[in-house]
C-alpha positions in Angstrom: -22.5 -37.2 -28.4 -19.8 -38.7 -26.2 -17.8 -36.2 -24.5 -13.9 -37.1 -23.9 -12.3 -36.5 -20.4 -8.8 -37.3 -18.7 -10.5 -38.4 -15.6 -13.8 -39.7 -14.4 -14.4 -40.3 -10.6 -17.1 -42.3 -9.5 -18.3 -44.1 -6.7 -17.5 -41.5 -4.8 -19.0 -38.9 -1.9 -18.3 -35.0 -2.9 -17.6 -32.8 -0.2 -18.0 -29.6 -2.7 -18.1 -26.9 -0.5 -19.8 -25.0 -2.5 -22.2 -22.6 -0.8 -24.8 -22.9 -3.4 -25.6 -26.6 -2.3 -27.5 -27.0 0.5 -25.8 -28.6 3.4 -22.7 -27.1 5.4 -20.5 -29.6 3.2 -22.3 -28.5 -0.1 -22.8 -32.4 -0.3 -23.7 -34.9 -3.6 -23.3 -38.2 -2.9 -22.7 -41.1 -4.7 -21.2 -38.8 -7.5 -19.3 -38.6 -10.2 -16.4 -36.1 -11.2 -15.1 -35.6 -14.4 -11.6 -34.0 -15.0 -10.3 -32.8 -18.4 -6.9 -30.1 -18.4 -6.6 -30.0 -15.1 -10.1 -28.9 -14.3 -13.2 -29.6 -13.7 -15.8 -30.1 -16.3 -19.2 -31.6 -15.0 -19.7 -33.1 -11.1 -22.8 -34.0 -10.2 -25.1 -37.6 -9.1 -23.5 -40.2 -10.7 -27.1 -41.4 -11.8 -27.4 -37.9 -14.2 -23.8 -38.4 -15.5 -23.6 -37.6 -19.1 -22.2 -40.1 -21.9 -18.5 -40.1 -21.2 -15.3 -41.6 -22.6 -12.5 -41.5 -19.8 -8.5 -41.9 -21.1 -8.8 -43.1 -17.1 -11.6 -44.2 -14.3 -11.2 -43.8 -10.9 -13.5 -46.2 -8.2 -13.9 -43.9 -5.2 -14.9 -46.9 -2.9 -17.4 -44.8 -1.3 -15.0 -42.6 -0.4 -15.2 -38.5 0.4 -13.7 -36.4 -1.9 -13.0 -32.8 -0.5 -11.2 -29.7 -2.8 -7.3 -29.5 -2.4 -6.6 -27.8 1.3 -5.3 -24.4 1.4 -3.0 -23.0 3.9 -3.4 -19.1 3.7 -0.8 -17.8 6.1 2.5 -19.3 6.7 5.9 -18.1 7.5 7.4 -21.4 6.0 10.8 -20.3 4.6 13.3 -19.2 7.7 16.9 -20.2 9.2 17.1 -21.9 12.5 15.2 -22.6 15.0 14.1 -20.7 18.9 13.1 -24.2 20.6 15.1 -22.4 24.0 12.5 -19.3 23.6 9.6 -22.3 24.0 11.6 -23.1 27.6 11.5 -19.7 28.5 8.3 -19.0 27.9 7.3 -22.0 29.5 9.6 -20.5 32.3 7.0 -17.7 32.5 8.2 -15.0 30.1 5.4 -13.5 27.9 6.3 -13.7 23.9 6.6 -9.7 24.2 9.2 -10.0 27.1 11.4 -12.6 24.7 10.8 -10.2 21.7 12.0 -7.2 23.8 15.2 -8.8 25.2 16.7 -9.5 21.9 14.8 -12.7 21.1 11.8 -13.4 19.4 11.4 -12.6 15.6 15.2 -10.8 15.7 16.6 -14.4 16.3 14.8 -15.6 13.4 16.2 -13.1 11.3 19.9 -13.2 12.4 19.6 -17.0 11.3 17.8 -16.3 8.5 20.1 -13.6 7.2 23.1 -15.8 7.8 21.6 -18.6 6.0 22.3 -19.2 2.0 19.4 -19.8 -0.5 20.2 -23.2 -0.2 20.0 -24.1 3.3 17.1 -22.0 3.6 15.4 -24.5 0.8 16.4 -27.5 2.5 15.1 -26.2 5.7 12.1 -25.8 4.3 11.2 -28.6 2.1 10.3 -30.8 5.0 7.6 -28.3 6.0 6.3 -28.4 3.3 6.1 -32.2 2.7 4.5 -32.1 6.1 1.8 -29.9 4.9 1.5 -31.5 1.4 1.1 -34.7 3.0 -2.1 -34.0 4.7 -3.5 -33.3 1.4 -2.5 -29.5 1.1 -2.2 -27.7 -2.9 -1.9 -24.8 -1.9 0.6 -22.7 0.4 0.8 -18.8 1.2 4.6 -18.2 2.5 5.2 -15.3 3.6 8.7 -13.0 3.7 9.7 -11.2 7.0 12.6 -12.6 8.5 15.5 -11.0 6.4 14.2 -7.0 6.4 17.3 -6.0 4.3 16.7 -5.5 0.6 18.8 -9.0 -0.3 17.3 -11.3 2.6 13.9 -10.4 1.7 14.4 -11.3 -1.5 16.4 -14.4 -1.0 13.4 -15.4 1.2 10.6 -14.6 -2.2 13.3 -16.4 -4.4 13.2 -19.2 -2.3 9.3 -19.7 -1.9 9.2 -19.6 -5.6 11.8 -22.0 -6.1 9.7 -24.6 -4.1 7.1 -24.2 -6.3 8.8 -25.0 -9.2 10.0 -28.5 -7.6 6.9 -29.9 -5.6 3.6 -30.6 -6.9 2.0 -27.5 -4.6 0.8 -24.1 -5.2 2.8 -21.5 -3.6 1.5 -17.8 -3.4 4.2 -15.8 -2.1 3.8 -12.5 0.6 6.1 -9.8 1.4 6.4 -8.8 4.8 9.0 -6.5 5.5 7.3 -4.8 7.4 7.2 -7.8 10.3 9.9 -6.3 12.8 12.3 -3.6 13.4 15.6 -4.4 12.3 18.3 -3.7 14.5 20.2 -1.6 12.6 17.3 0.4 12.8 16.6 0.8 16.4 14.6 3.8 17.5 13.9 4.7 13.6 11.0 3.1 13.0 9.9 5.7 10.1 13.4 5.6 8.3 12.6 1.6 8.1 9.2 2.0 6.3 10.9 4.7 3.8 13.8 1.6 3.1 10.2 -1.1 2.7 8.2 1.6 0.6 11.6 3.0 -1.2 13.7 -0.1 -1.9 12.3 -3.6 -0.6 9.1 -3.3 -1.9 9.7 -1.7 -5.6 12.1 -4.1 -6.0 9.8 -7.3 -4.8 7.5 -5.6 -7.5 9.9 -5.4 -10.3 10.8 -9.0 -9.8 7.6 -9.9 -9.2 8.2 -11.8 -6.5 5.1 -11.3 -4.4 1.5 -11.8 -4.6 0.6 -9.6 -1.6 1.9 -7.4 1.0 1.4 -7.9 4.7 2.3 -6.3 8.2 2.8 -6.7 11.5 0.3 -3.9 13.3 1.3 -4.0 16.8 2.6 -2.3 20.5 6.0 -4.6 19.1 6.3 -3.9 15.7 4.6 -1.1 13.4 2.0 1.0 14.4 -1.3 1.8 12.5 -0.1 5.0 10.5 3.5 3.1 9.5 1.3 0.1 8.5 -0.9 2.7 6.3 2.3 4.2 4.9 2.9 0.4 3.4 -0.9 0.1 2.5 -0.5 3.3 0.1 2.5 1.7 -1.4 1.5 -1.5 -2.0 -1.6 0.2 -4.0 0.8 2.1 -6.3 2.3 -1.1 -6.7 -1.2 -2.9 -7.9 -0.2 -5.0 -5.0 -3.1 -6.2 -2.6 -2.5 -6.4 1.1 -2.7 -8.0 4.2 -2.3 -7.4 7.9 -1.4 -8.8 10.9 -3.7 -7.5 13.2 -5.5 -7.5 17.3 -3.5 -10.5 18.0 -1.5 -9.0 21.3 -3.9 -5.8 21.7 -6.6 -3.5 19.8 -4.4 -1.5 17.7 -7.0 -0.2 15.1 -5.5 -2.4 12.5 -8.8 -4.1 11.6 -10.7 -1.1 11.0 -7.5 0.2 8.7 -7.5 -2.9 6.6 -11.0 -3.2 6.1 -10.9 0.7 5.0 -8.2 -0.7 2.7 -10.2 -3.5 1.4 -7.3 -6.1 2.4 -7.7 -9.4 1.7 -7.8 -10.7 5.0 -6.8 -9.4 8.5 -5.3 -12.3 10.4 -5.0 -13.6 14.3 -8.0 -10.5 15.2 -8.4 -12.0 19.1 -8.5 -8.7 20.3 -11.2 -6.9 17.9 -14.3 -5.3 18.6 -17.7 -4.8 17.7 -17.0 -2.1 15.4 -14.3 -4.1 13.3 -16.6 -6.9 13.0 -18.9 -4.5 11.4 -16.2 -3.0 9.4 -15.2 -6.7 7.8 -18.4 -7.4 6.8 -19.4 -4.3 5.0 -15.8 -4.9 3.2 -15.5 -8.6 2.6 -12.4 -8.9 4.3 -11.8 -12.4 5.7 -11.0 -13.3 8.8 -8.3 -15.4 8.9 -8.3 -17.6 12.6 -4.7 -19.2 14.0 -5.7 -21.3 16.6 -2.3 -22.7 17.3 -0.4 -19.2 18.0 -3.3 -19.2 20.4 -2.3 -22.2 21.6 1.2 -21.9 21.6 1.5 -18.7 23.5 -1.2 -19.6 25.8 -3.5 -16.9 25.1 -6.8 -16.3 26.7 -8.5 -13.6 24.2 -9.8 -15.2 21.6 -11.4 -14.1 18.7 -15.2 -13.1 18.7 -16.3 -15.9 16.6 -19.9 -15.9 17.3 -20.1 -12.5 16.0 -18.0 -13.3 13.0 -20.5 -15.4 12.4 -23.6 -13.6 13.1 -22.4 -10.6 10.8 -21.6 -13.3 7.7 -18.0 -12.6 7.9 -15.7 -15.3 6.2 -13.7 -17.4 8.6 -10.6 -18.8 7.0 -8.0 -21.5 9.2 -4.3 -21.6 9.0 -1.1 -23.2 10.6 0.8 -19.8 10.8 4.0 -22.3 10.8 6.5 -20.2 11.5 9.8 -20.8 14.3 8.2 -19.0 17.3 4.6 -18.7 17.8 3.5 -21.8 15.8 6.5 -24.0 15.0 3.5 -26.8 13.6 3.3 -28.1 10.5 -0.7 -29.7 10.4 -3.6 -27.8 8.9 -5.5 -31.0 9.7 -4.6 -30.1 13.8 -5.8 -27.0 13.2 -9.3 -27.8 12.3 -9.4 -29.6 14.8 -8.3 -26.2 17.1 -10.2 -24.6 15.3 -13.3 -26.3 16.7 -11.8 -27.4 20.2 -10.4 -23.7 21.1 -13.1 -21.6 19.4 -15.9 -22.7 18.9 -16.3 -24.0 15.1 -18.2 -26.5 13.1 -16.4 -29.2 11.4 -18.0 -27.8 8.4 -17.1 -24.3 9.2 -13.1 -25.8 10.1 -13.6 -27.8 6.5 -14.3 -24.1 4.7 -11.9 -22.3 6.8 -9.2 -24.3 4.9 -10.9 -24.6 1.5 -13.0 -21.7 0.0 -12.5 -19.2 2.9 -8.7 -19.7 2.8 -9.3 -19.6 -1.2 -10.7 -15.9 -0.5 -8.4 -14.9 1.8 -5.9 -15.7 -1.0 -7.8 -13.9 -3.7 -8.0 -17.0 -5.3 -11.2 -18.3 -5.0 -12.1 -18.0 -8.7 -10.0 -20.5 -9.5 -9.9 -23.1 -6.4 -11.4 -23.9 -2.6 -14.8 -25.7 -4.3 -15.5 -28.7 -6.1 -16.7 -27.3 -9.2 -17.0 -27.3 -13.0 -14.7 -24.4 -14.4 -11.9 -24.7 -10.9 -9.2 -26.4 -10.7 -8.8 -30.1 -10.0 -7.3 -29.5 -6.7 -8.8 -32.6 -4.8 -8.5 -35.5 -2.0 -10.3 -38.0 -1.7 -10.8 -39.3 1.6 -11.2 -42.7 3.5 -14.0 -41.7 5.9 -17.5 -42.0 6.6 -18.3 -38.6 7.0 -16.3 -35.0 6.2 -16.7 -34.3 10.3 -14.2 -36.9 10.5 -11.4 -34.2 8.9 -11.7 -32.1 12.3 -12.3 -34.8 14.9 -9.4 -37.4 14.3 -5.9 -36.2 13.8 -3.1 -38.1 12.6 -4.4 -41.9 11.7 -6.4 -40.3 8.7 -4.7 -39.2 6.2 -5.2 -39.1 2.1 -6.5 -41.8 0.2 -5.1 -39.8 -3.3 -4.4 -35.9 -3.4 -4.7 -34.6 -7.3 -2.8 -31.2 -8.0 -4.4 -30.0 -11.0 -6.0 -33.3 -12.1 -2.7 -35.3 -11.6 -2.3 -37.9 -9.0 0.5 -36.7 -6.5 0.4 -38.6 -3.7 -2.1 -40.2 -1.1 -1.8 -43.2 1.2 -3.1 -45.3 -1.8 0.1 -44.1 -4.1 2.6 -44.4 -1.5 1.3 -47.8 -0.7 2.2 -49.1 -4.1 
């Protein structure tokens, strides 16, 4: 019996990713992929293909086909910009000096909370065409910069609305809990009761979120604030997040893998024990190699033990207007490897399945595979360690959200 499809790839490399195929790349070459409601429903040798009767074929040209990319931790949706902050820390000052003297996150949100819904969309839509265009599907953006009840939730309302106009995925986070406001100062406490009292409930209610982060650090929340907003996010059937060990040990990592987060992100400063502590919870590790780079760090993250336990390593851009104003997940694979130490295969899952997990979404995407989503690009290269080693003149043959064709260098082209 001949099977319908929508689409049917062929002549075509598959980077799968999948864990369960030998190879770092999960590799099947010269394969074939079939596509039918936006997911996909047989891949394999294009020699053991089944009967099939296409409504469209595709000629890979030998090409590489890879799943959709997947940037897990973004700040993407903010007002202005602190390009004179980059000057002074260039000058010399450290990030926590700026942060300290008024600067820092605090600018962001006096921009941000002066901004409308509107301008805070256009601001961000060339972001995200940045990211889309290097063959991402799938962006986390995260609150943060408003912490007032109405910013926060401009900033949620704003993510979502991108969504509904690009051909992207957007999984939205609320991080109230980023900074102290200023109309707080020197009440830390009384902010947490406004995030777990007000901002949070009402993110629920509106369902506005997918997650709940923090920022755990000497500058921002400490670890029994960040618990306070753990405990509420659980009553809330919300999972979590945290910012964690990126300026100092702090005892975040240890807190969110008691708290079975999703991921604990930036970790430069953990130890030993948290390493331990992430493994036995399956809490991923999510690297940013250019905040590394950015603020010129030296600690970086113990990715050899990472490793060596079996923790997941996830890669993302952490675009946001002061530690990591960059827009390529492609140059982060490629930091990713340069700075600390990872395989292009290891880069290639940090922004596929392990940012898929990281997300909580790896049921669905991250892997070339029948039964996921049709998240895919296919690639003119002759090998998947070209994705890490050459920035910029490589780019997207055709990127499919869902099974549809919504953009590449091959659709632009024409």
């Amino acid at each position: 019996m001949t099977e319908r499809c929508d689409l049917l790839i062929t002549n075509v490399h598959a980077a799968t990713m999948d864990p369960s195929i030998v190879g770092g790349y999960g590799a099947v070459e010269d394969a074939a992929v079939a596509v039918t409601g936006g997911k996909i429903v047989w891949l394999g040798p294009r020699k053991e293909l089944p009967d099939c009767a296409p409504d469209k074929t595709l000629d890979g040209e030998g090409q590489w086909l890879t799943p959709g990319l997947i940037d897990c931790h973004t700040h993407l949706v903010y007002g202005g910009h602190r390009a004179s902050e980059f000057a002074r820390r260039l000058g010399g000052e450290s990030y926590e000096e700026v942060a300290r003297s008024g600067g820092g996150i605090l600018s962001t949100v006096r921009a941000t909370r002066a901004a409308s819904a509107e301008e805070l969309y256009r601001a961000a839509e060339p972001r995200l065409h940045a990211l889309m265009s290097e063959g991402v599907t799938t962006v986390e953006v995260k609150s943060g910069y408003g912490l007032d009840l109405d910013t926060e939730l401009k900033q949620l309302r704003t993510a979502r609305r991108l969504a509904q106009h690009h051909p992207v995925e957007i999984t939205t986070t609320c991080l109230a809990a980023h900074a102290l406001p200023p109309e707080f100062d020197g009440r830390p406490d009384e902010y947490i009761d406004l995030v777990c009292e007000e901002i949070l409930p009402a993110v629920a209610r509106e369902q506005l979120a997918d997650a709940v982060d923090m920022f755990c650090e000497s500058i921002a929340f400490s670890v029994e604030q960040c618990q306070r907003v753990i405990d509420c996010a659980k009553q809330l059937d919300l999972p979590v997040k945290v910012h964690a060990e990126q300026l100092a040990r702090t005892g975040a990592t240890a807190m969110a893998a008691r708290s079975s987060a999703l991921s604990v992100d930036h970790i430069e400063y953990i130890t030993d024990a948290d390493v331990a502590a992430m493994a036995e919870s399956g809490t991923v590790a999510v690297l940013l190699p250019g905040a590394f780079y950015t603020l010129r760090e030296t600690q970086m993250p113990p990715v050899d033990k990472l490793r060596a336990s079996g923790v997941c390593m996830a890669l993302s851009t952490d675009l946001n207007p002061g530690s990591c104003p960059i827009a390529s997940l492609r140059l982060m694979m490629n930091m990713g490897c340069n700075l600390f130490g990872l395989t292009p295969a290891e880069a290639l899952a940090g922004v596929t399945r392990s940012a898929a997990r990281a997300l909580g979404l790896c049921c669905s995407r991250g892997v070339l595979r029948p039964g996921l989503r049709a998240d895919m690009v296919l690639w003119p290269m002759e090998t998947p360690d070209q994705l890490a080693y050459e920035v910029g003149a490589l780019k997207p043959a055709q990127i499919f959200f869902a099974g549809k064709t919504v953009g590449g260098r091959d659709v632009t082209a024409g």
